[in-house]
N, C-alpha and C positions, 0 to 999 in steps of 0.2 A: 504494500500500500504506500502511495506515495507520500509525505507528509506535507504538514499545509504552511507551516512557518516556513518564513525567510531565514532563521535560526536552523531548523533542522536540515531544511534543503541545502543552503551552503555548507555545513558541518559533512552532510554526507557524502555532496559533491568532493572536499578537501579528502575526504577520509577515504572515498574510494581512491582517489588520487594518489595519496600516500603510501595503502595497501597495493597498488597497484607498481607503484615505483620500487617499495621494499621487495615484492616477490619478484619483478625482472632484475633486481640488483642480486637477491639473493641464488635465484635461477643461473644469472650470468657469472656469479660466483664461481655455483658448483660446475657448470660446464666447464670455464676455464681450470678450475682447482683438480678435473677429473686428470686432467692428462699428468701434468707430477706424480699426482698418488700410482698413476699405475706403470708412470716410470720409476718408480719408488719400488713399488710390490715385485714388481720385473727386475728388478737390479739385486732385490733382495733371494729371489729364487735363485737365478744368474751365479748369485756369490756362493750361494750356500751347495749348487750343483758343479761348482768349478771345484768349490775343495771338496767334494764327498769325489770327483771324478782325482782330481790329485792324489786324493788317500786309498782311492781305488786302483790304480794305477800302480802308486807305491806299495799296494800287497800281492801277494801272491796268489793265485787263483783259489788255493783251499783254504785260505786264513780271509777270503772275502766275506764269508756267511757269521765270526767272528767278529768280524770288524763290522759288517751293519748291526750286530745286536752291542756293540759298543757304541756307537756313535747312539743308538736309541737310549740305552744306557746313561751315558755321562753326559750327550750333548743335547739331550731330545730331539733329533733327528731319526725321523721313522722312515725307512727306506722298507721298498717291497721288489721283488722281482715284477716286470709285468707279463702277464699270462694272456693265451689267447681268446680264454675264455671270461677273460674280464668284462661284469656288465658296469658299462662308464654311464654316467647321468651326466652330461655336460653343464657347463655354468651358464646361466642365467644369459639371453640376447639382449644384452642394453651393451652400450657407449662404453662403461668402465672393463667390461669384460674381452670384451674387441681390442680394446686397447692396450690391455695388457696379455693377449694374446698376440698380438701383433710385435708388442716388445720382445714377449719370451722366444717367438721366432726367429725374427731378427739376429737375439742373442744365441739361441740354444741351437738354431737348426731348423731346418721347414718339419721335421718328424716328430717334433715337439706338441704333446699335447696339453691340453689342461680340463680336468675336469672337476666337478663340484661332487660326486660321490662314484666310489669303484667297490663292488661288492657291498651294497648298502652301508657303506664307510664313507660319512660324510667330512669330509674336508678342503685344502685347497689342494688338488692332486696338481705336480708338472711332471710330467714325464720328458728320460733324457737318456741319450747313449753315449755310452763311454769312448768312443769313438763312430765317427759317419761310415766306417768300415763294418763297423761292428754290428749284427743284427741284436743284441743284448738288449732287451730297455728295461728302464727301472722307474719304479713311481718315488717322486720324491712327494710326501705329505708334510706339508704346514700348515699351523693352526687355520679354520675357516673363517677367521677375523681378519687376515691378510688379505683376503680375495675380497672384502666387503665394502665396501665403501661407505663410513659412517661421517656425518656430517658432526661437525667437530661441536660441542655445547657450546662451548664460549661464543663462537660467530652466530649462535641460534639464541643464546641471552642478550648479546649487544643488540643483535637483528631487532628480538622484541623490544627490549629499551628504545632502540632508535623507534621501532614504530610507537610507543606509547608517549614518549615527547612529541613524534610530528604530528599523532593527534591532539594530544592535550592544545599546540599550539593552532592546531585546526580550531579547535572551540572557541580559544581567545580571539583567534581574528573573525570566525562568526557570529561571535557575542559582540565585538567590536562593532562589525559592521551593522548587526540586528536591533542593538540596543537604541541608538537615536532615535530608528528608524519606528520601532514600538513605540517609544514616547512620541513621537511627531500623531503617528496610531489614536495614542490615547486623547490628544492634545485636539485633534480634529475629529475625534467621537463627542469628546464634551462639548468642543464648539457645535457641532451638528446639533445636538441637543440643547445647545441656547445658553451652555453655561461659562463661568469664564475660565479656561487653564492658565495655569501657571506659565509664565514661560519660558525656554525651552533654551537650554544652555546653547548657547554657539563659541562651541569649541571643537575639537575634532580633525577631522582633514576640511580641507579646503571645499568641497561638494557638500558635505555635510553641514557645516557651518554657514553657505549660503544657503543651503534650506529651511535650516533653523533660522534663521534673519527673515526670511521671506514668509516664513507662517508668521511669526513674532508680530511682526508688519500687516499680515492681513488679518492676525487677531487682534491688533489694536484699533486698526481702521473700521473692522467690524465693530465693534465692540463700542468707537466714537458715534459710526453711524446709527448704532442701534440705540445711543441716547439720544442723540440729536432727534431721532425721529421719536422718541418718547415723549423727551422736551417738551415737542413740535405740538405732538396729540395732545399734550397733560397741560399745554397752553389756549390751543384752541377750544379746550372744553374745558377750560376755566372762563375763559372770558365770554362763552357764550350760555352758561351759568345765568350768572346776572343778567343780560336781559330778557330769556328766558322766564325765569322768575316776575319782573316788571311787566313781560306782556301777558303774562297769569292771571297776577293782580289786579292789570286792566284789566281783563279780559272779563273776568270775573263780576269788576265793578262797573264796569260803562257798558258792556252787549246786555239789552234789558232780555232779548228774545233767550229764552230759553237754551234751544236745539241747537243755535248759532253757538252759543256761552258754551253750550257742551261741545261742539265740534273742535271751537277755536281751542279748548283747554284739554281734549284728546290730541291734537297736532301736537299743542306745545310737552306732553307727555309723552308722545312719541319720541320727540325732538329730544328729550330728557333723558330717554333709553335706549337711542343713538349714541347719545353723547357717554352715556356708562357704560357700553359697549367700548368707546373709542379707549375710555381709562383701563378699563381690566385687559385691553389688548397691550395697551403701552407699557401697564403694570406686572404683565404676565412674568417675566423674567427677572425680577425685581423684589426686595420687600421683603422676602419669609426664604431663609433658610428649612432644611427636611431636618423632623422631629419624630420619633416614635409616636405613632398613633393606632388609637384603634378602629381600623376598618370600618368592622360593626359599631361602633359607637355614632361615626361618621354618617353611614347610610343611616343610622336610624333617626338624625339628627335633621335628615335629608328627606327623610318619609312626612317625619313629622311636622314639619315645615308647610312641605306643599298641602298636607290638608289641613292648615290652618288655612292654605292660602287659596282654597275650597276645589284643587285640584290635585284627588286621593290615585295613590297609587298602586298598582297591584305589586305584591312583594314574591320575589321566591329567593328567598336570602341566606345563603348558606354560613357557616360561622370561618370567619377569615382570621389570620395572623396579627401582631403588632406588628409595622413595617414604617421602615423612615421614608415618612412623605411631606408634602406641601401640602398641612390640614387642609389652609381656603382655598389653595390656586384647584387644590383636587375635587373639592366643594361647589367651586365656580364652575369646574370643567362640566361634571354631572350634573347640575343645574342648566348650563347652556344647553345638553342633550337633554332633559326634560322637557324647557322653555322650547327647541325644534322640533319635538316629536307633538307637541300640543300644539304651535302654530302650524305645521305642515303635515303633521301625519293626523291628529284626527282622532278619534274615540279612545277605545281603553289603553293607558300608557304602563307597561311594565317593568319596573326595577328589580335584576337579577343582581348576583353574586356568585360567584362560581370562583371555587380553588382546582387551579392545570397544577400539576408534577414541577413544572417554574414558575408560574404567574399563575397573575389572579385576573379574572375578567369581570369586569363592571358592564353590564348592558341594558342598556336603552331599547325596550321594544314596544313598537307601535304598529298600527295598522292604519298606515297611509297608503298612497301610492306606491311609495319606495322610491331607489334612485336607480337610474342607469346606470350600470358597473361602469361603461368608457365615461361618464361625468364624476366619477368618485376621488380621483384625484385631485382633477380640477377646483371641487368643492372645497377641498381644502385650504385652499390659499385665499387671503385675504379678498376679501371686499365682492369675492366673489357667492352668487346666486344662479339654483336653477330656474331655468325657463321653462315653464310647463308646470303640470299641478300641482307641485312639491312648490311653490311660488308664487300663490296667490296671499301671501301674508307681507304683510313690507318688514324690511330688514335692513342690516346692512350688511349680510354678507360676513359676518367677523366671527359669528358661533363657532363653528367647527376649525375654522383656525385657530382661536382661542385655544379650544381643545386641544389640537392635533400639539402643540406648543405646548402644553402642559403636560401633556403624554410623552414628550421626545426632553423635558425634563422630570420627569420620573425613569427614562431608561427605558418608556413603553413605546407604544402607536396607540393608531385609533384608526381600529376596521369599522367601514362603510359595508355591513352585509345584509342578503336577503332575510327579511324575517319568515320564518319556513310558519305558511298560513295568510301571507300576505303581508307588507310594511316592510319598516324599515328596522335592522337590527344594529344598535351603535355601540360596538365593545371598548372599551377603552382595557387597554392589556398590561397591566404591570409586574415587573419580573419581581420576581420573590426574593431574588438577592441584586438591587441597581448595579449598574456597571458605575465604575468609579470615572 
């Protein structure tokens, strides 16, 4: 399985690199390293059949069978006649054995054998005549560790050392490279969700350090922007407060007609809940650090309200967690989907609760029209309204932004789905442990 960090990926990528370079380093070793050892084991045969033919030579044909149980004797050298009925097991076809077949020929004679067991007597056999005249042969046996080729410990400890430093230093430079790169991660998650990061060391190499400069920059610029335009809103609906008010009063006291008095002082109540729409949009990211709260205490606090406020709601509330939230902003949120589903959806409104395996889901369900899934996006964003039946109540368009903005600070969203039966279903979804 492939992994999904930038951490893992580069680590593996260095790691098979290095495994890869140790085993052709240690590969190209032992090829080079084979050819000595079996001019080594050949020179060593060579020596030991030049003096056993010396000492044979210097005895006399009936003191020969004497003199190889002395040299097995005192020297450990084990010499046999060779017979015609010898069954030979030859050595092993790899590189070292060719090689040192090639040597002992070279040196001993083309009639020169070698085999790895004769008469299920495993050894290194070389066989050798005491003269090229001579049809005689004899087996010379030496230990089976001569003919072996064993890779030395030490080059196979240093080997793994060297490989366990080139990875450790594979980590550090993928931690190196990874680490910025997660916090830059983290730094433009929280921005996305509206909040402010800390910012973001520029040091490093040179790549790194402009990009930490250039988030830094576009978090501060965000960040100016997003007050100035708070500013902008939390000025505008101050000053239009006050005459709001004055033309109430009038309104109030100089339209004698009745229906006129009521109409003119519902506009300006309109006008009134335009204008606290535009504050809790400016105020959304502002004001209330997250505090342990309790869920249930919250909804109930939210049931209870609206049937004071002679619009009861149906509950199906299941019992939820203490979790660190934004009591009002989250208060406001559910209340904006209340206030939507009453103006655009229309008859019985539902307030669920529901605990997922990581979050928690808050849903709004009503039986309106609904919305068309390609308009659900769109809905989202400021100032925006749909056109068609979901749309016959005036607004301004800032509910579900509102929301969506207070959901992407708690770590959540806010799904726009079908209410299965008809309407509109609005969950707002928050994770049971926020991302930091």
């Amino acid at each position: 399985m492939i992994p999904h960090t930038l951490l893992a990926r580069t680590f593996l990528l260095l790691a098979a690199l290095v495994v890869l370079t140790t085993t052709a380093w240690l590969s190209l070793f032992r090829y080079i390293e084979a050819e000595p050892r079996a001019r080594e084991t050949a020179q060593l045969a060579t020596s030991t059949v030049n003096l056993i033919r010396a000492a044979l030579f210097a005895a006399a044909p009936e003191k020969r069978p004497e003199l190889f149980q002395e040299l097995s004797t005192r020297e450990g050298i084990r010499l046999l006649p060779a017979e015609e009925e010898d069954q030979i097991a030859p050595m092993p076809d790899s590189r070292f054995n060719q090689l040192i077949q090639r040597e002992l020929t070279a040196r001993l004679g083309p009639h020169t054998r070698v085999a790895a067991e004769v008469d299920g007597v495993a050894g290194f056999w070389v066989s050798f005549r005491l003269d090229e005249r001579d049809d005689d042969e004899y087996w010379l046996i030496l230990p089976r560790e001569r003919a072996q080729r064993s890779f030395a410990g030490q080059w196979l400890l240093w080997g793994l050392l060297a490989l366990g430093l080139a990875l450790a230093v594979a980590w550090l430079i993928a931690s190196r490279i990874s680490r910025p790169l997660k916090a830059l991660s983290r730094s433009a998650a929280a921005v996305g969700r509206g909040r402010r990061p800390e910012p973001l060391p520029e040091e490093g190499a040179e790549e790194i350090r402009r990009l930490a400069t250039a988030f830094n920059t576009m978090a501060r610029d965000l960040e100016q922007h997003e007050n100035e335009r708070s500013e902008v809103l939390a000025g505008i609906s101050h000053d239009l407060r006050t005459p709001l008010t004055r033309l109430r009063l009038e309104a109030e006291l100089s339209i004698n007609d009745e229906s006129a008095r009521d109409a003119v002082v519902a506009d300006i109540e309109q006008m009134e809940s335009v204008i606290a729409q535009f504050m809790d949009y400016a105020r959304t990211n502002q004001g209330e650090a997250p505090e342990p709260a309790s869920l249930d205490d919250l909804l109930a606090a939210i049931v209870e309200r609206q049937a004071q406020l002679g619009t009861p709601l149906n509950t199906e509330l299941a019992p939820l967690p203490i979790l660190p939230v934004r009591p009002r902003a989250l208060s406001r949120a559910i209340g904006n989907l209340i206030d939507n589903a009453r103006k655009y959806g229309g008859g019985e409104i539902t307030l669920a609760a529901l605990r997922q395996p990581n979050e928690i889901w808050i849903e709004v369900r009503d039986r309106g029209p609904g919305i068309p899934e390609t308009q659900i996006d769109r809905l989202k964003r400021p100032f925006t309204r749909m056109d068609g039946a979901r749309s016959n109540a005036t607004g301004t368009g800032l509910g579900l932004a509102i929301v969506e903005r207070i959901a992407r600070l708690h770590s959540g969203r806010l799904d726009l789905l079908p209410n299965p039966g008809g309407g509109l279903l609005a969950r707002l979804a928050i994770p049971l442990q926020p991302a930091a």
